[in-house]
mmCIF file of the protein (N, C-alpha, C, O) and its ligand, coordinates in Angstrom:
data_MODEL
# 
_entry.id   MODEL 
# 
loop_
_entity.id 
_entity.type 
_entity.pdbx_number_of_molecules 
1 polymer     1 
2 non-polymer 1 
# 
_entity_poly.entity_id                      1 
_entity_poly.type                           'polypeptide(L)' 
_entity_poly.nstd_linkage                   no 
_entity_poly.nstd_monomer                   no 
_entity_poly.pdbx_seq_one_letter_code       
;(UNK)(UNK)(UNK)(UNK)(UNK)(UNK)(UNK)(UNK)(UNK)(UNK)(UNK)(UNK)(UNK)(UNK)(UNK)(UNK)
(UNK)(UNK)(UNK)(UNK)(UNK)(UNK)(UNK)(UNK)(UNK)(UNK)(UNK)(UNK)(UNK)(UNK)(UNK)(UNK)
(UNK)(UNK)(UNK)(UNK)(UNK)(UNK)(UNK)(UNK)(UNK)(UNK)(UNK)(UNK)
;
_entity_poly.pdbx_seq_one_letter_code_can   XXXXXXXXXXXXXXXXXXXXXXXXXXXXXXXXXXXXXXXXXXXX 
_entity_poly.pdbx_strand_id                 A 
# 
loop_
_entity_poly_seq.entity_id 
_entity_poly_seq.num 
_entity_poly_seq.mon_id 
_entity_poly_seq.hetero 
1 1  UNK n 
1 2  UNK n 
1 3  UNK n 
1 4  UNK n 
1 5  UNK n 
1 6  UNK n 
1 7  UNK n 
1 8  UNK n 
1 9  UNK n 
1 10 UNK n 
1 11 UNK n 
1 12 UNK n 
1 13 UNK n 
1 14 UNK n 
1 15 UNK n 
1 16 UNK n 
1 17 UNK n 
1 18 UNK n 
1 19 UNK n 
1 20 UNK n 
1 21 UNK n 
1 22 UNK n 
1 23 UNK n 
1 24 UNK n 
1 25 UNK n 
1 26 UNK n 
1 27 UNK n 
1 28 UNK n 
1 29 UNK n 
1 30 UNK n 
1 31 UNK n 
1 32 UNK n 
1 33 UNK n 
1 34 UNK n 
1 35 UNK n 
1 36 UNK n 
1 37 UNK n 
1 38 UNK n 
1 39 UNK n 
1 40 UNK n 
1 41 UNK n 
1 42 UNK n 
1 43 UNK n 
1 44 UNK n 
# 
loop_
_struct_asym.id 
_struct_asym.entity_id 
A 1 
B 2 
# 
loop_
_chem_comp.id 
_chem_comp.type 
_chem_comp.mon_nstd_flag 
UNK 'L-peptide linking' . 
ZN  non-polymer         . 
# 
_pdbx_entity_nonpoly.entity_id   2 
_pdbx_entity_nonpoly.name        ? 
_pdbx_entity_nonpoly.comp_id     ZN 
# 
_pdbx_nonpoly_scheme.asym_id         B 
_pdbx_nonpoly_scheme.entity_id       2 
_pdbx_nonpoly_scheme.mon_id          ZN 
_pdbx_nonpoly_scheme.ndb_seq_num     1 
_pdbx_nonpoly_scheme.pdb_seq_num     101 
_pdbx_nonpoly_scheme.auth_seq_num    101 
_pdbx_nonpoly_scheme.pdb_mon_id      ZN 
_pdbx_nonpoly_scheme.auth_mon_id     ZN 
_pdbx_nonpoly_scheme.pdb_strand_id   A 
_pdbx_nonpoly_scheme.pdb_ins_code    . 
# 
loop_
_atom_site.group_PDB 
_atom_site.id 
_atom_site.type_symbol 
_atom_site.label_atom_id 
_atom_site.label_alt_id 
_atom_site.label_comp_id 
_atom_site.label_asym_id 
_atom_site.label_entity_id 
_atom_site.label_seq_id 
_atom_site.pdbx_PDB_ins_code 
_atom_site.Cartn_x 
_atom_site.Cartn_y 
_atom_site.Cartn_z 
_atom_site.occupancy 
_atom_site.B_iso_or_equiv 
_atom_site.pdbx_formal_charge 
_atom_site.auth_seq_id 
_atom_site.auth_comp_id 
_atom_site.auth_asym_id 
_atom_site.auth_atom_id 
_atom_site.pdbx_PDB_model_num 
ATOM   1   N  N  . UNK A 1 1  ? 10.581 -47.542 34.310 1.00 0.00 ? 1   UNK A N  1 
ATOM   2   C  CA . UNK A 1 1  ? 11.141 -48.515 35.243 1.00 0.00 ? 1   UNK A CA 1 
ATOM   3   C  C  . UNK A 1 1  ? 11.088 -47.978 36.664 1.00 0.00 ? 1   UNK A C  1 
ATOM   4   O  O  . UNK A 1 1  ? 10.599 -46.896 36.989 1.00 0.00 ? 1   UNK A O  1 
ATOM   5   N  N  . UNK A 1 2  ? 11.642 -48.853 37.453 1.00 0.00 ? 2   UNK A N  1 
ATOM   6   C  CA . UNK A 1 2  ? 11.440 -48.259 38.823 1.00 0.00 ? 2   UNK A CA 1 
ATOM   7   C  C  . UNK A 1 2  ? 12.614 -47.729 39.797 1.00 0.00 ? 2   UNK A C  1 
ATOM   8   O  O  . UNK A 1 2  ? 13.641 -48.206 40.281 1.00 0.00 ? 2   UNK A O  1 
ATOM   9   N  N  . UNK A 1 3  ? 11.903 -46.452 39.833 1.00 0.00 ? 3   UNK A N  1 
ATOM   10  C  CA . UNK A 1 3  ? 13.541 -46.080 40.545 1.00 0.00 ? 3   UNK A CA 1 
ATOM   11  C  C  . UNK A 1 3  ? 13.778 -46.015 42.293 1.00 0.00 ? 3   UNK A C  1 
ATOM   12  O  O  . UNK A 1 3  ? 12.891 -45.785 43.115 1.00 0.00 ? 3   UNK A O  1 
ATOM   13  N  N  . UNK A 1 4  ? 14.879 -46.220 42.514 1.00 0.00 ? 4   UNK A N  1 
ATOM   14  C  CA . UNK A 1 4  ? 14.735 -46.460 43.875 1.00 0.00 ? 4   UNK A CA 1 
ATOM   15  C  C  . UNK A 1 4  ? 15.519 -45.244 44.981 1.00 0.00 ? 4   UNK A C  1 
ATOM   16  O  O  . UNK A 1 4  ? 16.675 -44.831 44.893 1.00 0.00 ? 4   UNK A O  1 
ATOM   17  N  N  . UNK A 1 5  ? 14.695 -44.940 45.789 1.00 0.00 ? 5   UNK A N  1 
ATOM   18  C  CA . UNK A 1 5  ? 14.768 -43.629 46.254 1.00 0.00 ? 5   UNK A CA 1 
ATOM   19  C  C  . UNK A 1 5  ? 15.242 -43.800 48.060 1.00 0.00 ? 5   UNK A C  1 
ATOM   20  O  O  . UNK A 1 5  ? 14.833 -44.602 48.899 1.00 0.00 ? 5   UNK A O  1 
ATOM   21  N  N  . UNK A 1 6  ? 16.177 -42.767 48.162 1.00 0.00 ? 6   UNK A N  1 
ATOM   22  C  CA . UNK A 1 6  ? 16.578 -43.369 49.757 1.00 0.00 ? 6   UNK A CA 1 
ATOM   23  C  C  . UNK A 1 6  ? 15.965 -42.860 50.763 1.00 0.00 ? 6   UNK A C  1 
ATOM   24  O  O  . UNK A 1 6  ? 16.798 -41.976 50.966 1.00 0.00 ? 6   UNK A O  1 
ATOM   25  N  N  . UNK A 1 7  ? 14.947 -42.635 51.812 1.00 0.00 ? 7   UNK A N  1 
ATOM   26  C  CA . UNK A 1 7  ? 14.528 -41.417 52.582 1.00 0.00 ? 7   UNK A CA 1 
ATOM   27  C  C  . UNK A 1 7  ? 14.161 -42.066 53.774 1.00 0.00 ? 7   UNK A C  1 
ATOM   28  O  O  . UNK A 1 7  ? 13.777 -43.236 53.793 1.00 0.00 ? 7   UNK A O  1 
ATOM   29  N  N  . UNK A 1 8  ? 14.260 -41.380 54.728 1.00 0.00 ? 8   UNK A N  1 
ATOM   30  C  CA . UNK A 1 8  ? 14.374 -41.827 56.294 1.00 0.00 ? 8   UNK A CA 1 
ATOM   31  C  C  . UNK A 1 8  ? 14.887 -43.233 56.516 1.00 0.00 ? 8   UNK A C  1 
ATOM   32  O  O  . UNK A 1 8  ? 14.279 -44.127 57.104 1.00 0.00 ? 8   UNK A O  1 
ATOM   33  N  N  . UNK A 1 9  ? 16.046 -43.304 55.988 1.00 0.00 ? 9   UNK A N  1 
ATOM   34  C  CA . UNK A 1 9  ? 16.918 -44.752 56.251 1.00 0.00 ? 9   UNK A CA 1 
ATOM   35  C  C  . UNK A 1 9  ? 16.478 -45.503 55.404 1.00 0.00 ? 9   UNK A C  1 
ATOM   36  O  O  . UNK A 1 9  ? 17.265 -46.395 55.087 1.00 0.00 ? 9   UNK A O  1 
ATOM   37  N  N  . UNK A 1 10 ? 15.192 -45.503 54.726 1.00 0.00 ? 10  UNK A N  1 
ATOM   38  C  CA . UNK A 1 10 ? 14.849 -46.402 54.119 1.00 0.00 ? 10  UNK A CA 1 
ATOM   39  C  C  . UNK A 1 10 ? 14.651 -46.399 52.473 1.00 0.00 ? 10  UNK A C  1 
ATOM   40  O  O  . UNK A 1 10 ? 14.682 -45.324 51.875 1.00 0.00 ? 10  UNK A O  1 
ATOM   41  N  N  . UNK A 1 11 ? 14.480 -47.439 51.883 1.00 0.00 ? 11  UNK A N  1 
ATOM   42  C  CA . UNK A 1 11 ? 14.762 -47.585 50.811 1.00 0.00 ? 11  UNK A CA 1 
ATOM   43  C  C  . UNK A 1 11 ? 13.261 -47.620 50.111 1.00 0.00 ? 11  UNK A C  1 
ATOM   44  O  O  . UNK A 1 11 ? 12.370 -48.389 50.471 1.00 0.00 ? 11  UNK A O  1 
ATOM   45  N  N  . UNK A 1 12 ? 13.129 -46.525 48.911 1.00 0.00 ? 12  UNK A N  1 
ATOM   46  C  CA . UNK A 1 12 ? 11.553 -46.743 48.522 1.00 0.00 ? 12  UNK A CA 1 
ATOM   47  C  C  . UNK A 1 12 ? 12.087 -47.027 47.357 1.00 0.00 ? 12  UNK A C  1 
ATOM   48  O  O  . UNK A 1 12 ? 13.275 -46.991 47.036 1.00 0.00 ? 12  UNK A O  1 
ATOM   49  N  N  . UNK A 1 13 ? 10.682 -47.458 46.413 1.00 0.00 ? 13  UNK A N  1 
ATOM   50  C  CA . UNK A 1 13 ? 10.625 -48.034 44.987 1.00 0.00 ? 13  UNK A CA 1 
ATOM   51  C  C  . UNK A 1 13 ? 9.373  -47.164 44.587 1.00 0.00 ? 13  UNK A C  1 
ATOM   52  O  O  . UNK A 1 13 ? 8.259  -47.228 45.107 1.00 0.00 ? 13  UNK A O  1 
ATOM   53  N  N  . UNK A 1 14 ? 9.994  -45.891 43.005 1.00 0.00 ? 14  UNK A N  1 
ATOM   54  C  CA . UNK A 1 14 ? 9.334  -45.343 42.800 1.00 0.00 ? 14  UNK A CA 1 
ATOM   55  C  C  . UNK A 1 14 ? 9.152  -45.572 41.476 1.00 0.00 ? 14  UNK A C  1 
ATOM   56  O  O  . UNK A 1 14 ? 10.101 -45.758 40.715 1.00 0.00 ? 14  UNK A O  1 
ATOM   57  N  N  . UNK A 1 15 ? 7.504  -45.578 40.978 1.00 0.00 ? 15  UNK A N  1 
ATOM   58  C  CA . UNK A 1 15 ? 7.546  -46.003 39.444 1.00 0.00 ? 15  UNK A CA 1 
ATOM   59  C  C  . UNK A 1 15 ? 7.263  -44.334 38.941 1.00 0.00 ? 15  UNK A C  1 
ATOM   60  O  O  . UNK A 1 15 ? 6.713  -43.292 39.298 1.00 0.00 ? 15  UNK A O  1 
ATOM   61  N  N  . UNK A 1 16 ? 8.141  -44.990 37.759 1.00 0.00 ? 16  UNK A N  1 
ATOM   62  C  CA . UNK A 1 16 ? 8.894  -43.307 37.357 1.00 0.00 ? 16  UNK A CA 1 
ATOM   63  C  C  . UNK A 1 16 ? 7.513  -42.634 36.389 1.00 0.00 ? 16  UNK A C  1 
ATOM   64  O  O  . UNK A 1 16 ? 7.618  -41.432 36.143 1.00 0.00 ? 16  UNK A O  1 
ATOM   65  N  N  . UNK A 1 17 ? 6.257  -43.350 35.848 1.00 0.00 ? 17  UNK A N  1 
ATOM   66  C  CA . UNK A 1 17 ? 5.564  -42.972 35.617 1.00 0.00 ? 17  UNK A CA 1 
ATOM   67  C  C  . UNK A 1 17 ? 4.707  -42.033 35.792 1.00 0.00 ? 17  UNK A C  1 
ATOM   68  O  O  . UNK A 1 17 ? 4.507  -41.012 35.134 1.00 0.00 ? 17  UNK A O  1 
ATOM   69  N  N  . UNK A 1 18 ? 4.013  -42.595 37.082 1.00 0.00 ? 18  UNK A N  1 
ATOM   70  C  CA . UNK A 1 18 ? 3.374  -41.548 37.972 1.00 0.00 ? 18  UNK A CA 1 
ATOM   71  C  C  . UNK A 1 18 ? 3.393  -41.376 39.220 1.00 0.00 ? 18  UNK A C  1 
ATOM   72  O  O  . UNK A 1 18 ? 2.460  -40.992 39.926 1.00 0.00 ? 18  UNK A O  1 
ATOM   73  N  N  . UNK A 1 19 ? 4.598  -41.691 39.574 1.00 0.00 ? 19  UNK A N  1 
ATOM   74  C  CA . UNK A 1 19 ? 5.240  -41.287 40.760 1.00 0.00 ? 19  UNK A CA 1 
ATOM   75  C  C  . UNK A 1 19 ? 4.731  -41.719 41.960 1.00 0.00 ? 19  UNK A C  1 
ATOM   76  O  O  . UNK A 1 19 ? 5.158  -41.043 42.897 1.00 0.00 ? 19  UNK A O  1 
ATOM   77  N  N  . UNK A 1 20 ? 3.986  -42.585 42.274 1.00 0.00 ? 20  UNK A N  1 
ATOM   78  C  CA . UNK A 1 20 ? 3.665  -43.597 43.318 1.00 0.00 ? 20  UNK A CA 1 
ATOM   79  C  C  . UNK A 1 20 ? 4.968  -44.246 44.014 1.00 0.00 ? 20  UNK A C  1 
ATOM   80  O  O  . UNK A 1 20 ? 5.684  -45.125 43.536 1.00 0.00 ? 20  UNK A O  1 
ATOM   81  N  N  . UNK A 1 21 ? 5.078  -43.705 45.052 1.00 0.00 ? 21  UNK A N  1 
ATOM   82  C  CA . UNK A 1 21 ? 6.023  -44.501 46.479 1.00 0.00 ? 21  UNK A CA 1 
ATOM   83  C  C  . UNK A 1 21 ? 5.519  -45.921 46.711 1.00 0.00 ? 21  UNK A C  1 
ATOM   84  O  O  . UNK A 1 21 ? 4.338  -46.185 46.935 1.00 0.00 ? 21  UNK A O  1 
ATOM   85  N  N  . UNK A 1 22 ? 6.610  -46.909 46.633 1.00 0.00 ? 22  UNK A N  1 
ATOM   86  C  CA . UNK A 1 22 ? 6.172  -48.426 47.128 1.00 0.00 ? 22  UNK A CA 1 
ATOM   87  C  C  . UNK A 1 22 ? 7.570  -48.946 48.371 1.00 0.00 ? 22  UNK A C  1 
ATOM   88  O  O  . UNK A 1 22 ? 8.784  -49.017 48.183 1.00 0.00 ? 22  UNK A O  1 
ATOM   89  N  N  . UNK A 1 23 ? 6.927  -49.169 49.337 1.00 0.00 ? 23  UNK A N  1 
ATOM   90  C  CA . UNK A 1 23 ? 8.525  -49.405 50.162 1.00 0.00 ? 23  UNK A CA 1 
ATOM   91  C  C  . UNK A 1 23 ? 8.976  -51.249 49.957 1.00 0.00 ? 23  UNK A C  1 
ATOM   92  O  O  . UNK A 1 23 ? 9.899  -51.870 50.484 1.00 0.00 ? 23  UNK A O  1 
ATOM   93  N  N  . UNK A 1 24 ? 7.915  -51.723 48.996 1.00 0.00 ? 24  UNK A N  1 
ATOM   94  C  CA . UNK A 1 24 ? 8.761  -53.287 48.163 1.00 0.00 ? 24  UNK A CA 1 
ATOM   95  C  C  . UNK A 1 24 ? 8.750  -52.958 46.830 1.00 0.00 ? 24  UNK A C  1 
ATOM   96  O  O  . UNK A 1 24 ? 7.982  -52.183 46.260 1.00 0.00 ? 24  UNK A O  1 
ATOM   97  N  N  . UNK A 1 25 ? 9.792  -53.698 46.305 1.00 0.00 ? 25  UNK A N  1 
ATOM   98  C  CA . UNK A 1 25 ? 10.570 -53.218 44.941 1.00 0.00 ? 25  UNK A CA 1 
ATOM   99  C  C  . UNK A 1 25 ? 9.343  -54.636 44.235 1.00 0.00 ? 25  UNK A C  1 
ATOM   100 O  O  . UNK A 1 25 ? 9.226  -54.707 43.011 1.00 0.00 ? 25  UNK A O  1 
ATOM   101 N  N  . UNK A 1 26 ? 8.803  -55.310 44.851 1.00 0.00 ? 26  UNK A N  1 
ATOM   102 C  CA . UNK A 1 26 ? 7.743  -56.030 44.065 1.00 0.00 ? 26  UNK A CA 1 
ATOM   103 C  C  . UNK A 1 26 ? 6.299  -55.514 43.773 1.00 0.00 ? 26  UNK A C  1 
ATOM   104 O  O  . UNK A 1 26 ? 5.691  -55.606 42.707 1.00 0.00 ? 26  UNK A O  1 
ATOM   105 N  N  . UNK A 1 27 ? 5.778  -54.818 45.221 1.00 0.00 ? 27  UNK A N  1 
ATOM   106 C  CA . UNK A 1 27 ? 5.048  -54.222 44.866 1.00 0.00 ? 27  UNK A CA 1 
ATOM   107 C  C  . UNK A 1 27 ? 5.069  -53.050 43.552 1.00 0.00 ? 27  UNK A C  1 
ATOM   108 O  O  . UNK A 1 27 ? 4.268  -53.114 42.619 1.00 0.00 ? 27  UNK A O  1 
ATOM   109 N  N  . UNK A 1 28 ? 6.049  -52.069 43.664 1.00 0.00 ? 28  UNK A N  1 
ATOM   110 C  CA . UNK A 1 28 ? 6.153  -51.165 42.758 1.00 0.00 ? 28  UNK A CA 1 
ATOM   111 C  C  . UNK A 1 28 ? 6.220  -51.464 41.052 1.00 0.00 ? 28  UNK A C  1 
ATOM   112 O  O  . UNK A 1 28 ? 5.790  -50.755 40.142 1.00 0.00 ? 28  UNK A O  1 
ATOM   113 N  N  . UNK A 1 29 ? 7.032  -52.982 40.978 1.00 0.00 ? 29  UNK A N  1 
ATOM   114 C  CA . UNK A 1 29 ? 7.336  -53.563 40.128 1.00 0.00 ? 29  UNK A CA 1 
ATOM   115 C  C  . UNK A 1 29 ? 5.927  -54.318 39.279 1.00 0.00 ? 29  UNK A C  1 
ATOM   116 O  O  . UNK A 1 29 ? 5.919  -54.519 38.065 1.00 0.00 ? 29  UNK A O  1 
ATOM   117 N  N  . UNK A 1 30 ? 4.945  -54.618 40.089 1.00 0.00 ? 30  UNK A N  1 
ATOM   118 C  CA . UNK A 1 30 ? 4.241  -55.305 39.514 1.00 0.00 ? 30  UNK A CA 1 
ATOM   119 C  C  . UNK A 1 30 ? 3.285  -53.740 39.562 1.00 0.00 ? 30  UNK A C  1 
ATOM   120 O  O  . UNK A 1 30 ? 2.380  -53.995 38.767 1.00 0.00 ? 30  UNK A O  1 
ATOM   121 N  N  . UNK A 1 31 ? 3.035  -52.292 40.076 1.00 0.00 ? 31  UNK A N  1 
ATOM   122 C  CA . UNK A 1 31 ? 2.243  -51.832 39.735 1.00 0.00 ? 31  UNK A CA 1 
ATOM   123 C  C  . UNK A 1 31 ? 2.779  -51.061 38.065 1.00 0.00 ? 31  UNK A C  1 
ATOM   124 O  O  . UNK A 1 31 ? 2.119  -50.783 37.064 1.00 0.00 ? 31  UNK A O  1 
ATOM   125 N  N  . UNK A 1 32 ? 4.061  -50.933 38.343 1.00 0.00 ? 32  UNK A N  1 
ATOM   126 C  CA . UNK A 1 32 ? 4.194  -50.527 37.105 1.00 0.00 ? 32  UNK A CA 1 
ATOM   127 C  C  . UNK A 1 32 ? 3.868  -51.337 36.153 1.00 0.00 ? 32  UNK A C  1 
ATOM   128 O  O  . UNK A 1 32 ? 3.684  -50.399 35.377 1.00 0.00 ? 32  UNK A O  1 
ATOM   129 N  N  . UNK A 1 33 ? 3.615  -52.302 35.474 1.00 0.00 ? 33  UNK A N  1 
ATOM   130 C  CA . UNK A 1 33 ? 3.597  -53.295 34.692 1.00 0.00 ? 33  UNK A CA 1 
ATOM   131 C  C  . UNK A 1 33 ? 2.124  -53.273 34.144 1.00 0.00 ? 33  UNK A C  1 
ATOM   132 O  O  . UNK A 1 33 ? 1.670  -53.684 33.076 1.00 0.00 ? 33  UNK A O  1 
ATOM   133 N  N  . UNK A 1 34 ? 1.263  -52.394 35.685 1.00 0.00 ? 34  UNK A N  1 
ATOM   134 C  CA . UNK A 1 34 ? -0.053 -52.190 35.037 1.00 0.00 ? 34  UNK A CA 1 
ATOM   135 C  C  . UNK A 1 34 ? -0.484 -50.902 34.890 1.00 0.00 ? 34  UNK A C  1 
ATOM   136 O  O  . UNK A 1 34 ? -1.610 -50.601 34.492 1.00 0.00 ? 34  UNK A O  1 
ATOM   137 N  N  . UNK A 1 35 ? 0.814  -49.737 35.354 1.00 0.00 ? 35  UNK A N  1 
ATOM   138 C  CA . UNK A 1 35 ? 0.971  -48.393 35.419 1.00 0.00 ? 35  UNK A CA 1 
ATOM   139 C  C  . UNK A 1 35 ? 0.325  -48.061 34.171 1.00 0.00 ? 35  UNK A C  1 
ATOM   140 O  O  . UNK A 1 35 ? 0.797  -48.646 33.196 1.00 0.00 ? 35  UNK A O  1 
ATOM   141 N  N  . UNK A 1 36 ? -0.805 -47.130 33.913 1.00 0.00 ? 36  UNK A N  1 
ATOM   142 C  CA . UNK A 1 36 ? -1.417 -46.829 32.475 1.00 0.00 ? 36  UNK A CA 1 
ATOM   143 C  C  . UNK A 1 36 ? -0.927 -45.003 32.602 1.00 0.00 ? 36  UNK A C  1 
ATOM   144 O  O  . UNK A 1 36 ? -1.732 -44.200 32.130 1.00 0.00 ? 36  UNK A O  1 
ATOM   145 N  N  . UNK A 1 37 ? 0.372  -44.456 33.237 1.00 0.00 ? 37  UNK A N  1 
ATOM   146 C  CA . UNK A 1 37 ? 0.386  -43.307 32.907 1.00 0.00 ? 37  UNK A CA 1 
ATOM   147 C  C  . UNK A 1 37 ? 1.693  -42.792 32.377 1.00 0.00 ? 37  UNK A C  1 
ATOM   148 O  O  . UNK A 1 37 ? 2.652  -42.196 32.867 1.00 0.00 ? 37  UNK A O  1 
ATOM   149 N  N  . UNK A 1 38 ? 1.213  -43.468 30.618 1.00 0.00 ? 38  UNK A N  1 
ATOM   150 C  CA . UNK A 1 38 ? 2.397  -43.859 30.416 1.00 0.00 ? 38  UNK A CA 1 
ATOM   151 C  C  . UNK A 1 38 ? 3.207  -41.945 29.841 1.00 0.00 ? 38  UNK A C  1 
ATOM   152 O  O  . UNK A 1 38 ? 4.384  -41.680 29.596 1.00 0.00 ? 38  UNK A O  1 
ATOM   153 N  N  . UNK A 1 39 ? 2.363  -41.308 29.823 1.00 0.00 ? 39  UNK A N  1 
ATOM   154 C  CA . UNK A 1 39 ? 2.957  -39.250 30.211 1.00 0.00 ? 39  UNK A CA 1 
ATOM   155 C  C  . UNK A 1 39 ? 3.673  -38.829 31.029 1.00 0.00 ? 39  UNK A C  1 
ATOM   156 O  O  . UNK A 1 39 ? 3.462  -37.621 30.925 1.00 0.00 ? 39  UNK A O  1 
ATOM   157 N  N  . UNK A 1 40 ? 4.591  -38.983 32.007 1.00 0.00 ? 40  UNK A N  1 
ATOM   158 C  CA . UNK A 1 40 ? 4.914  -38.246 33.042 1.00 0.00 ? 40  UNK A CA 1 
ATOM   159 C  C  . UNK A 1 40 ? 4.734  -36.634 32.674 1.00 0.00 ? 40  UNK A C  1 
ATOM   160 O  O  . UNK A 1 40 ? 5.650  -35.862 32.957 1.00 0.00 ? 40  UNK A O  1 
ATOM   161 N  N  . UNK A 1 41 ? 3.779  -36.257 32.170 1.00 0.00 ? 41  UNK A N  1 
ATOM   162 C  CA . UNK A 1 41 ? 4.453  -34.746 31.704 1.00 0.00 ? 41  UNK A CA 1 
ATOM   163 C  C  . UNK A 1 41 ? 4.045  -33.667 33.056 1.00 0.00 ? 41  UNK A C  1 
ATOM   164 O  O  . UNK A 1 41 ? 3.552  -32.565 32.813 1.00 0.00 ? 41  UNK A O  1 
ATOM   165 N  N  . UNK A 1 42 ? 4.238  -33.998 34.093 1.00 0.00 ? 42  UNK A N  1 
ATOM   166 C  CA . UNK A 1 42 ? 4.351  -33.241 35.394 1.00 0.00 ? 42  UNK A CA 1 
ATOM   167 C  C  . UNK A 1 42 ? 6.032  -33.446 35.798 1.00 0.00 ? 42  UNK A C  1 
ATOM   168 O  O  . UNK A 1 42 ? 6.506  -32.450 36.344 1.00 0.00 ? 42  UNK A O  1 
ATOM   169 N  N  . UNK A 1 43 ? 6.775  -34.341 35.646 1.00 0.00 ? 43  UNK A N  1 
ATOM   170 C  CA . UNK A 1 43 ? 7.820  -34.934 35.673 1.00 0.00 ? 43  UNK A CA 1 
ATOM   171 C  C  . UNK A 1 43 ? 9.161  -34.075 34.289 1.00 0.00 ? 43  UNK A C  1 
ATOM   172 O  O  . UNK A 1 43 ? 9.196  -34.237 33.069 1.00 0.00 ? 43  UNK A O  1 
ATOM   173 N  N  . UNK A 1 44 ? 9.857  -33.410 34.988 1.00 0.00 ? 44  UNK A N  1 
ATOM   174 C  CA . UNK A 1 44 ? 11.149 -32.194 34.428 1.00 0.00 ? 44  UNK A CA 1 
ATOM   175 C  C  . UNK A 1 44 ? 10.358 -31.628 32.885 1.00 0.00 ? 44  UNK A C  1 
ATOM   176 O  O  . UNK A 1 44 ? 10.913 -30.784 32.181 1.00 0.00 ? 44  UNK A O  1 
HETATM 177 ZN ZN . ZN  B 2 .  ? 2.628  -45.796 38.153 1.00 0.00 2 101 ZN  A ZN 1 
# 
């Protein structure tokens, strides 16, 4: 899902997949949906 991240005042939308920054929660929303990385295994 997409998580939303606070940095220089502003509000980003990050898909928790592969970690792509989107500063619209639609954009991010619709890339995840076609996000194919579905591993984070760089991610904790
Ligand atoms: Zn992604």
């Amino acid at each position: 899902m997409v998580e939303e991240t606070q940095r220089d005042d502003m509000t980003w939308y990050r898909c928790e997949k592969c970690g792509l920054m989107f500063d619209s929660e639609d954009d991010a929303t619709k890339h995840e949906e076609t996000c194919d990385a579905e591993d984070p295994s760089y991610l904790r």
